[in-house]
MMTF fields as JSON, N, C-alpha, C and O atoms, coordinates in Angstrom:
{
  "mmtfVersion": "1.0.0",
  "mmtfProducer": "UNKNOWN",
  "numBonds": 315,
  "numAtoms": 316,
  "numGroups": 79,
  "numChains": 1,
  "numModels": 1,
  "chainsPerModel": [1],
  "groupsPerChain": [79],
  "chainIdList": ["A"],
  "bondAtomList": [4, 2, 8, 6, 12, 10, 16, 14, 20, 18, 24, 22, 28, 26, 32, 30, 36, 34, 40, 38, 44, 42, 48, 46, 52, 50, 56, 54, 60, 58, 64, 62, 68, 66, 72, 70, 76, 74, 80, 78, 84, 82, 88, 86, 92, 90, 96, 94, 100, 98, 104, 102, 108, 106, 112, 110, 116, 114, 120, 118, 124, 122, 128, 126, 132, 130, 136, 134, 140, 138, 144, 142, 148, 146, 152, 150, 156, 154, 160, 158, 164, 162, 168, 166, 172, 170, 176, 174, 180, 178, 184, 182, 188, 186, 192, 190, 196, 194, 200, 198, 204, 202, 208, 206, 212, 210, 216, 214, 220, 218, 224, 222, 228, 226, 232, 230, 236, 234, 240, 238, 244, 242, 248, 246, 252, 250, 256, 254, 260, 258, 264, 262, 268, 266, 272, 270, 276, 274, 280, 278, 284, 282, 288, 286, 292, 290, 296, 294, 300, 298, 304, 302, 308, 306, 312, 310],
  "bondOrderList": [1, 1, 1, 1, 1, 1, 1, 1, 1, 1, 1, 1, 1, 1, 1, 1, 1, 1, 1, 1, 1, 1, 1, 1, 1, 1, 1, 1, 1, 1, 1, 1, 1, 1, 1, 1, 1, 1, 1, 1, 1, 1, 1, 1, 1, 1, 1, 1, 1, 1, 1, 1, 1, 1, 1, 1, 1, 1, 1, 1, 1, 1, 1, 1, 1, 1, 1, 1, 1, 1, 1, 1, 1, 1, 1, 1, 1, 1],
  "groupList": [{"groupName": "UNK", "atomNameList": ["N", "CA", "C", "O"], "elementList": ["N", "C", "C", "O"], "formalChargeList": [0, 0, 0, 0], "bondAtomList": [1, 0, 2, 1, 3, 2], "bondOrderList": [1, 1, 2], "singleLetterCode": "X", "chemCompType": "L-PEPTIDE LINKING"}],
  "groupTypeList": [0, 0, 0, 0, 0, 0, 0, 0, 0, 0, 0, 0, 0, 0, 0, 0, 0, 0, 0, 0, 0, 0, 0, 0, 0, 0, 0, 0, 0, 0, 0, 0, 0, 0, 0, 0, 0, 0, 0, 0, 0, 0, 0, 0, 0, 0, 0, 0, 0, 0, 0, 0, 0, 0, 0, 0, 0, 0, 0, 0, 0, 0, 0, 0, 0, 0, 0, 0, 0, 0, 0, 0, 0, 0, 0, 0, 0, 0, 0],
  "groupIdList": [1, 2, 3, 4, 5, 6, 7, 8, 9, 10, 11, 12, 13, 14, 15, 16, 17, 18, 19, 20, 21, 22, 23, 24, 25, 26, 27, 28, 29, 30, 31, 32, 33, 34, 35, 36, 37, 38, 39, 40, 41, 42, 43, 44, 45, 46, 47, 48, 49, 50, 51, 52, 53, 54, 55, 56, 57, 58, 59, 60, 61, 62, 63, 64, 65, 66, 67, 68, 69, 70, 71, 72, 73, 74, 75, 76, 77, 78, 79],
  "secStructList": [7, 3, 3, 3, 3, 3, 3, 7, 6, 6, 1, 7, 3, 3, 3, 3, 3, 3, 7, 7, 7, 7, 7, 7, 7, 7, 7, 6, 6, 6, 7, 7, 7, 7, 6, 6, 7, 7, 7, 7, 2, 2, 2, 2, 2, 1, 1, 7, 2, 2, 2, 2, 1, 7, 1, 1, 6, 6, 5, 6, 6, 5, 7, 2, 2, 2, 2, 2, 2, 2, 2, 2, 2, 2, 2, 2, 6, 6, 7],
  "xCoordList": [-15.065, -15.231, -14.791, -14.893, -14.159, -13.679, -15.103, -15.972, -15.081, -16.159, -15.262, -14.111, -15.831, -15.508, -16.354, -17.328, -15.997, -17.243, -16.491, -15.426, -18.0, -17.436, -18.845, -20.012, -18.4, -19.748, -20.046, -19.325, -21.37, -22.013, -22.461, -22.459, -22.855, -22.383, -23.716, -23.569, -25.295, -25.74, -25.301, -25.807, -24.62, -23.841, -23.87, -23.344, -24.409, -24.508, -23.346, -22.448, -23.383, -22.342, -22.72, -23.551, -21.9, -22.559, -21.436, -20.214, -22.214, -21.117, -20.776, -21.694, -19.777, -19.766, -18.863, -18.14, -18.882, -18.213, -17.246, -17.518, -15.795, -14.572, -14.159, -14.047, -13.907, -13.435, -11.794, -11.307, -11.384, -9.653, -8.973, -9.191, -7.693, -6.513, -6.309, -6.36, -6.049, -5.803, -3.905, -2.954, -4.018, -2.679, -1.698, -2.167, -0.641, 0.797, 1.179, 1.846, 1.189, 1.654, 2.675, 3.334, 3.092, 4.756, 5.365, 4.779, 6.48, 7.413, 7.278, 7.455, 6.99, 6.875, 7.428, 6.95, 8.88, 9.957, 10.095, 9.679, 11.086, 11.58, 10.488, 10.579, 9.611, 8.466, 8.555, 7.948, 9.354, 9.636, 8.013, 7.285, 7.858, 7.053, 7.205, 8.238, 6.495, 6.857, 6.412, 5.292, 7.711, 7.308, 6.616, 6.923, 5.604, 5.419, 3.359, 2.4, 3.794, 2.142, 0.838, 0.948, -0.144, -1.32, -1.463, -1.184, -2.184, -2.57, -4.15, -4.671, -5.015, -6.449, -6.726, -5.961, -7.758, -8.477, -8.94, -8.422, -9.583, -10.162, -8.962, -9.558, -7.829, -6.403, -6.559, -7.198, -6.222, -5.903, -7.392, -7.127, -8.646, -9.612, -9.73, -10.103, -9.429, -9.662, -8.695, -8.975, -7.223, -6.421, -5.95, -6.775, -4.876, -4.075, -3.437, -3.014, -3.274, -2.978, -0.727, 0.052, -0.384, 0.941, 0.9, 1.913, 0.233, -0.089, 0.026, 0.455, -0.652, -1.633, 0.013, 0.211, 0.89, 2.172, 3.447, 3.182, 4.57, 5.459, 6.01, 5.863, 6.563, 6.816, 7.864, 8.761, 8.256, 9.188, 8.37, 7.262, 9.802, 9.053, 8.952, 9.871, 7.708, 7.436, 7.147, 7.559, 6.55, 6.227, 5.124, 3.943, 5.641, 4.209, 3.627, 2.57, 5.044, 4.742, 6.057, 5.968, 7.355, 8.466, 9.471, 9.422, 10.042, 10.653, 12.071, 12.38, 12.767, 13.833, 14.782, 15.514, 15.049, 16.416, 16.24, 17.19, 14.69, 14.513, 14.506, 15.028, 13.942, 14.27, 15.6, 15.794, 16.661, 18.157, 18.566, 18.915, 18.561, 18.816, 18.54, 19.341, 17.209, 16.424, 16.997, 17.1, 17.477, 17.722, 19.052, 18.943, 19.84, 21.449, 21.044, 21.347, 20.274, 20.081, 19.823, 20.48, 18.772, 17.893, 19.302, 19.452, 20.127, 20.725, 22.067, 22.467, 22.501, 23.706, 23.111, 23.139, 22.109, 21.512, 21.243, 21.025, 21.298, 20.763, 22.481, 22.678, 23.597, 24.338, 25.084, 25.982],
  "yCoordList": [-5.594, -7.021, -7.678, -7.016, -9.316, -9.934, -10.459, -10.821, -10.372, -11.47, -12.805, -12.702, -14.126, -15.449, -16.378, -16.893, -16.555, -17.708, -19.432, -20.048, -19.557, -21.014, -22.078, -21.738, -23.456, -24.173, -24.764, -24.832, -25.176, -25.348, -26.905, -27.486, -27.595, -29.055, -29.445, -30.506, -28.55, -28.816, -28.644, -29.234, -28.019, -28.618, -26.78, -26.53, -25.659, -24.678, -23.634, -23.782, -22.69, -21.792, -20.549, -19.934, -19.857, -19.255, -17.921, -18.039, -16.702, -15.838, -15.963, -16.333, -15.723, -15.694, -14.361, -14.08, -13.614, -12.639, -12.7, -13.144, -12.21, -11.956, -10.802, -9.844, -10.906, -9.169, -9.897, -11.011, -8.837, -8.186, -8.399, -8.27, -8.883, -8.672, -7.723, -6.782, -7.367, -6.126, -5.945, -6.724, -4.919, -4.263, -4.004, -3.946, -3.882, -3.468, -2.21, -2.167, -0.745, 0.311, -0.019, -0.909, 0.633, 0.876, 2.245, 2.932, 2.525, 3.31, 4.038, 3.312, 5.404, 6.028, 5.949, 5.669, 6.241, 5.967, 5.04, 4.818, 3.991, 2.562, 1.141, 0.063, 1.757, 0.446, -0.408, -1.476, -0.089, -1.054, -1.194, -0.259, -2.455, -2.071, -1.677, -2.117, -0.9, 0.073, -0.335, -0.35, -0.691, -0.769, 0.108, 1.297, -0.473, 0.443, 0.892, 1.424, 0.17, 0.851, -0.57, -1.729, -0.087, -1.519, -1.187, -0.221, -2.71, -2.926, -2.763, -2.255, -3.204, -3.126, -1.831, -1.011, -1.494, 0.019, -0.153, 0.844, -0.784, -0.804, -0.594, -0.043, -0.582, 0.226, 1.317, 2.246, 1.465, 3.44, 4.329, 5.445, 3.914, 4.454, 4.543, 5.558, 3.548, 3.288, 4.085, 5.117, 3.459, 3.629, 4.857, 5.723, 5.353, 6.66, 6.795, 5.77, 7.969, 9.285, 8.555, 8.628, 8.083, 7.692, 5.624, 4.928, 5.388, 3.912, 3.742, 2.902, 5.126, 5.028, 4.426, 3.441, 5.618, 5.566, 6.261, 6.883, 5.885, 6.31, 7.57, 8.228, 8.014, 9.618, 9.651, 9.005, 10.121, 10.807, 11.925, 12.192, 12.216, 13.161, 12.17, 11.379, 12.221, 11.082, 9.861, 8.751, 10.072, 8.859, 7.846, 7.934, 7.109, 5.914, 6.499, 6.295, 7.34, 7.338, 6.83, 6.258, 7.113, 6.962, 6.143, 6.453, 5.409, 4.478, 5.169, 6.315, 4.631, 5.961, 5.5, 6.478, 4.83, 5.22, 5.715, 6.09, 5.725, 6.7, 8.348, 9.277, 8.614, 9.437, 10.066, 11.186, 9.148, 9.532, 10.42, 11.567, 9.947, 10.385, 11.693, 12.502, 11.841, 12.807, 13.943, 15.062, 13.678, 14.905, 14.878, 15.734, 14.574, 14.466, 15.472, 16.658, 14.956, 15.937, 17.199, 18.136, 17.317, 18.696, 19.72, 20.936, 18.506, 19.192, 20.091, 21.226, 19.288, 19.852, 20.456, 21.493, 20.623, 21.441, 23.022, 24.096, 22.876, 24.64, 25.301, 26.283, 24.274, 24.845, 25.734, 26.486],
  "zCoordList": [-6.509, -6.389, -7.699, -8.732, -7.756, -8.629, -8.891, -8.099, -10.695, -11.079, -11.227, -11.652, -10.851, -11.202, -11.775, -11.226, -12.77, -13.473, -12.597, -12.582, -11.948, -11.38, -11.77, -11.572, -12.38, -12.26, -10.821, -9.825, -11.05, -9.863, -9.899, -10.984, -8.689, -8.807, -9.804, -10.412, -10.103, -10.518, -12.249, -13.203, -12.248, -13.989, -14.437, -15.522, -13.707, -14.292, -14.19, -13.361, -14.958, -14.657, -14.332, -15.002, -12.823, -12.499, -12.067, -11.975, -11.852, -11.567, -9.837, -9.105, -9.401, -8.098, -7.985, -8.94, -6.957, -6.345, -5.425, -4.31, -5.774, -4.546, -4.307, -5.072, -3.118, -2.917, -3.243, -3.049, -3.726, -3.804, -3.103, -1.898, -3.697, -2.121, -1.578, -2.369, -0.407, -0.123, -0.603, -0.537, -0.939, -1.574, -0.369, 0.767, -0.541, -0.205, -0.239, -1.273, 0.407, 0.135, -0.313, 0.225, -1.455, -2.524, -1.955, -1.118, -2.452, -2.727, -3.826, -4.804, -4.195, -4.986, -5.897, -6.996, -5.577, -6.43, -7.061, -8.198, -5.94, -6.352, -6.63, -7.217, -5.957, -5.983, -4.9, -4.981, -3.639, -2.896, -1.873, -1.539, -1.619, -0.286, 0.866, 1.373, 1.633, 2.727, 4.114, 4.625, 4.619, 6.148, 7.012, 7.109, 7.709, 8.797, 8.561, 9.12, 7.312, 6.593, 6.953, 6.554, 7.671, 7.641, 6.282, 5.571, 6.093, 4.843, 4.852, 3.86, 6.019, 6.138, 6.062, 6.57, 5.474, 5.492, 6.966, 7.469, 7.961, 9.046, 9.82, 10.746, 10.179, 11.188, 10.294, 10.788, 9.285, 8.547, 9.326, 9.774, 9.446, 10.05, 11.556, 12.144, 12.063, 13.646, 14.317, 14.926, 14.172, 14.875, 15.3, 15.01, 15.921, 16.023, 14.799, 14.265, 14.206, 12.931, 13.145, 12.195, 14.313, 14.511, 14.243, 14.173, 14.199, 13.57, 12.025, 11.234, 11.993, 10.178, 9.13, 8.419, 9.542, 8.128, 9.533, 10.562, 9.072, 10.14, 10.137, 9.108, 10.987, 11.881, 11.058, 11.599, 9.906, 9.328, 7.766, 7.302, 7.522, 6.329, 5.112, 4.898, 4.228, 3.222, 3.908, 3.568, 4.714, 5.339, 5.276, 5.614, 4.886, 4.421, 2.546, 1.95, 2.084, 0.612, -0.189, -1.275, 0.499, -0.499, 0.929, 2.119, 0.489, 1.367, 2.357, 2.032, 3.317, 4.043, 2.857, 2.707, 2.215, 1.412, 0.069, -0.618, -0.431, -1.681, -0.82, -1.437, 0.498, 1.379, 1.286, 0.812, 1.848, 2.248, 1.126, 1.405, -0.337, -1.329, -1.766, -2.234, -1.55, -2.116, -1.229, -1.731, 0.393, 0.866, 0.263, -0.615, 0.22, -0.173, -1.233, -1.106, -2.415, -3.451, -3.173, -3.626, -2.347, -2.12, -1.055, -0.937, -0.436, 0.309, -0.611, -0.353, -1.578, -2.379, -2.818, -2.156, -4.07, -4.511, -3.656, -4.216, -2.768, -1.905, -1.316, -0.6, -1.974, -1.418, -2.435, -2.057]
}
């Protein structure tokens, strides 16, 4: 929770409490934000395990074109 010092109409100052934005899954790599990802903790819990982050490999951690790359690499590399 955010602390906020706010006065109050009676002249005092007082702490009040905010919850947080909820965040943006990133991109490991690049930093991009990642499609496909809820942002609420209440869908990552409820929903189906195929909702949560999307059906590929690195999915819902590194974006498909920090993806594309990485296999290109991994792929020359084994040859």
């Amino acid at each position: 929770m955010k602390r906020l010092k706010r006065r109050s109409p009676s002249g005092d100052t007082r702490i009040i409490y905010r919850r947080r934005k909820k965040h943006i899954a990133h991109c490991m790599i690049c930093g991009r934000p990642l499609a496909g990802v809820p942002r609420n903790k209440k869908d990552l819990r409820k929903g189906p395990k195929t909702a949560k982050r999307p059906e590929r490999y690195f999915g819902g951690v590194i974006c498909p074109d920090c993806l594309r790359t990485a296999l290109k690499i991994a792929a020359r590399a084994s040859l």
